[in-house]
C-alpha positions as CSV (number, residue, x, y, z in Angstrom):
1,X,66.5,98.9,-60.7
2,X,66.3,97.0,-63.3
3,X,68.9,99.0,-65.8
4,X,70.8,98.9,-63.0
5,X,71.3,95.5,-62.6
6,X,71.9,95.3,-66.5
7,X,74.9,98.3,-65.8
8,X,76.5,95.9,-63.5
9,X,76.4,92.8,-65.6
10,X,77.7,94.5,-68.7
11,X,80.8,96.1,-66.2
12,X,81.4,92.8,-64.9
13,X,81.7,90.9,-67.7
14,X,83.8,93.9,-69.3
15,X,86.0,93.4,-66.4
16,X,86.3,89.5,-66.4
17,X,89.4,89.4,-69.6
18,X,91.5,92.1,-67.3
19,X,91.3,89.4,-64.0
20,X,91.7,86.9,-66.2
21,X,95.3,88.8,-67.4
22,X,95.7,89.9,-64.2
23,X,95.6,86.1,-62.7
24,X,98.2,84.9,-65.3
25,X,100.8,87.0,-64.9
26,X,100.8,86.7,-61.0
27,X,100.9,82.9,-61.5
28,X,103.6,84.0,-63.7
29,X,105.7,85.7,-60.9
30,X,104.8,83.1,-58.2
31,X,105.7,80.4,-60.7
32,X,109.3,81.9,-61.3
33,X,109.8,82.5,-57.4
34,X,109.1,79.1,-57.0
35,X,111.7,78.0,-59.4
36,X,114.2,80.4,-58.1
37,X,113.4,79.3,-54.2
38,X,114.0,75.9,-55.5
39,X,117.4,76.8,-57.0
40,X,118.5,78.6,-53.9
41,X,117.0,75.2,-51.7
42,X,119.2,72.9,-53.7
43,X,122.0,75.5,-52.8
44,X,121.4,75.0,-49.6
45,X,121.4,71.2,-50.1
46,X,124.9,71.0,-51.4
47,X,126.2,73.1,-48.7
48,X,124.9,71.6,-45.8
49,X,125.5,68.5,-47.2
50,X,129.0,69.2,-48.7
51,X,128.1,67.2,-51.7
52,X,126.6,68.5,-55.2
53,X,123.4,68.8,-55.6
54,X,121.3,69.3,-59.2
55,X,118.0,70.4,-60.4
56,X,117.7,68.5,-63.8
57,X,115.4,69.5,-66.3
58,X,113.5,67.0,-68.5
59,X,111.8,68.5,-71.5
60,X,108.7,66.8,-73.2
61,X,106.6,67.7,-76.0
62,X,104.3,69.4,-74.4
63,X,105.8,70.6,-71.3
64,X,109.1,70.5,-68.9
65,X,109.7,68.5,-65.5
66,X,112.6,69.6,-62.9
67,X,114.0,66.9,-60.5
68,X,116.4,67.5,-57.8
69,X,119.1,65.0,-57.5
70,X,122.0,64.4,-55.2
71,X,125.9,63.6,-55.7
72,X,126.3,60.0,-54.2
73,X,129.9,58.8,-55.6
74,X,131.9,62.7,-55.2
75,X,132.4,63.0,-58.6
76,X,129.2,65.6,-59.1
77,X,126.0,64.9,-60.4
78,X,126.2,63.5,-63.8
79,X,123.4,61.5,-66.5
80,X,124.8,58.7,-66.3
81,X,125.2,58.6,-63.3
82,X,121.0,59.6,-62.6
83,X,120.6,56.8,-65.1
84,X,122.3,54.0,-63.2
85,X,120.6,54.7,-60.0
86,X,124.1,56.0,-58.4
87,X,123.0,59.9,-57.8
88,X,119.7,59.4,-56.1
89,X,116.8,61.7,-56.5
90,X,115.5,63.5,-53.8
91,X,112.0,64.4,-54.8
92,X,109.2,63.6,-57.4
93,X,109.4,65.2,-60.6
94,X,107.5,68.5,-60.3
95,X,105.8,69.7,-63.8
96,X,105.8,73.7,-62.9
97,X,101.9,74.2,-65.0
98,X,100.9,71.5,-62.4
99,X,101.4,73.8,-59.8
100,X,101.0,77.5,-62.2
101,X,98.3,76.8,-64.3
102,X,99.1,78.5,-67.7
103,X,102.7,78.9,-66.4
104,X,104.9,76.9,-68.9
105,X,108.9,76.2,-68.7
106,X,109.1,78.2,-72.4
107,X,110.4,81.4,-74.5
108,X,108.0,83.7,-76.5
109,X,109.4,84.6,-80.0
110,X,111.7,87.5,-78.8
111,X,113.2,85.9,-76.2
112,X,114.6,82.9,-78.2
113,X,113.8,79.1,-78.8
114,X,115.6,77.0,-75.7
115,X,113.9,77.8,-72.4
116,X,116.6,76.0,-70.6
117,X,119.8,77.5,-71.2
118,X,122.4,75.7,-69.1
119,X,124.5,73.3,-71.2
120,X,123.9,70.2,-73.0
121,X,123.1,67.9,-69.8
122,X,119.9,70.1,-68.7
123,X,121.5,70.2,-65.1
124,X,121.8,73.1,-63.0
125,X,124.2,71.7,-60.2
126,X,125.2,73.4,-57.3
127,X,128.5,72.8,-55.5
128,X,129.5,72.2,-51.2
129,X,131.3,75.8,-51.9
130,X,127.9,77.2,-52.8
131,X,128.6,77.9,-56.7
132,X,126.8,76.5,-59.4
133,X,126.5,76.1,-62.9
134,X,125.6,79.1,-64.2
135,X,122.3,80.0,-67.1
136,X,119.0,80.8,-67.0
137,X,115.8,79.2,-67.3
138,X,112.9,80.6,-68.8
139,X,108.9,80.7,-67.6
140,X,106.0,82.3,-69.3
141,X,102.6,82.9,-68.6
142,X,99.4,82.2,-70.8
143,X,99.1,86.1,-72.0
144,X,102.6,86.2,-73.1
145,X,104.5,87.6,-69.9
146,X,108.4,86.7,-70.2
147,X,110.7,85.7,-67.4
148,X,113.8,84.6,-66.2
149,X,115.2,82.9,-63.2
150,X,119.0,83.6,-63.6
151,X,121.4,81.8,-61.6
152,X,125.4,83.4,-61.2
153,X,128.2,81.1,-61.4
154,X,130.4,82.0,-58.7
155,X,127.8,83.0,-55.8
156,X,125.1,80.2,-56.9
157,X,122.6,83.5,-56.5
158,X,119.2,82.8,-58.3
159,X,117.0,85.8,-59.5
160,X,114.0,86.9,-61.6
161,X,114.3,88.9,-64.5
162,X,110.9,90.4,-66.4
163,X,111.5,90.9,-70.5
164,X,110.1,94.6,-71.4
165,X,109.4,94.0,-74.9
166,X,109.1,97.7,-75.7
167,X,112.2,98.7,-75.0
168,X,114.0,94.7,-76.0
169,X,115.4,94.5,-72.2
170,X,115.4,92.4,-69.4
171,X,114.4,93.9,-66.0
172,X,115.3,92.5,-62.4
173,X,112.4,92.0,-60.4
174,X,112.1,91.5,-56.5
């Protein structure tokens, strides 16, 4: 009984590293379908609102915050514009680790150095026709896992893309 008890303590903790890898990379993949189902809400936003609508991203040094903001003077979300109170947010900053923990707004080595790859202003605005600015935003997990949340231009269409490192490709994911 006894070496029995022993067997299953020693498989257990054997085990324990794989969960733990195994935990990551699906915070990973709820972390990016979050961000996507975010992108596709603010879509939505602009549409049914027939005004623009942005997610802007805010890096920091340790981590990135995404704020959804709306068009309040028709001339399209714009910095200065957040800045002087004019385009009006229309939720708290979220920090995505806050809600992924060991999910980060970041690029391993291969994939490059800026995670946020959608011009200079770090806004991702959608327009009433349902387009939107077009780029990619990248999430990673704690053990390395590297995705994408792509959005296309001319449909506003957000998706998740999975980096195979083995073959130096990017996947689409479901």
């Amino acid at each position: 009984m006894l070496f029995v008890l022993a067997l299953s303590a020693i498989l257990a903790g054997a085990s324990i590293p794989q969960l733990l890898g195994t935990l990551d990379r699906s915070r990973a993949w709820a972390a990016a379908r979050y961000l996507a189902a975010r992108m596709s809400m603010a879509r939505a936003h602009a549409v049914m609102r027939s005004a623009h609508v942005a997610l802007r991203f805010e890096q920091g040094e340790a981590d990135t915050t995404f704020q959804l903001f709306v068009d309040e003077n028709h001339n399209g979300v714009r910095t200065s514009d957040i800045a002087g109170g004019i385009d009006r947010a229309m939720n708290d900053s979220v920090r995505l680790s806050d809600l992924f923990p060991g999910v980060v707004i970041g690029v391993a080595g291969a994939a490059g150095t800026d995670p946020i790859r959608i011009g200079s202003s770090n806004l991702l605005s959608f327009t009433p026709a349902g387009t939107a600015t077009p780029g990619t935003i990248y999430v990673r997990s704690r053990d390395g896992l590297q995705l994408a949340v792509r959005v296309t231009g001319a449909t506003g269409r957000a998706r998740v893309m999975r980096y195979v490192p083995d073959s130096d490709t990017w996947v689409e994911s479901f």
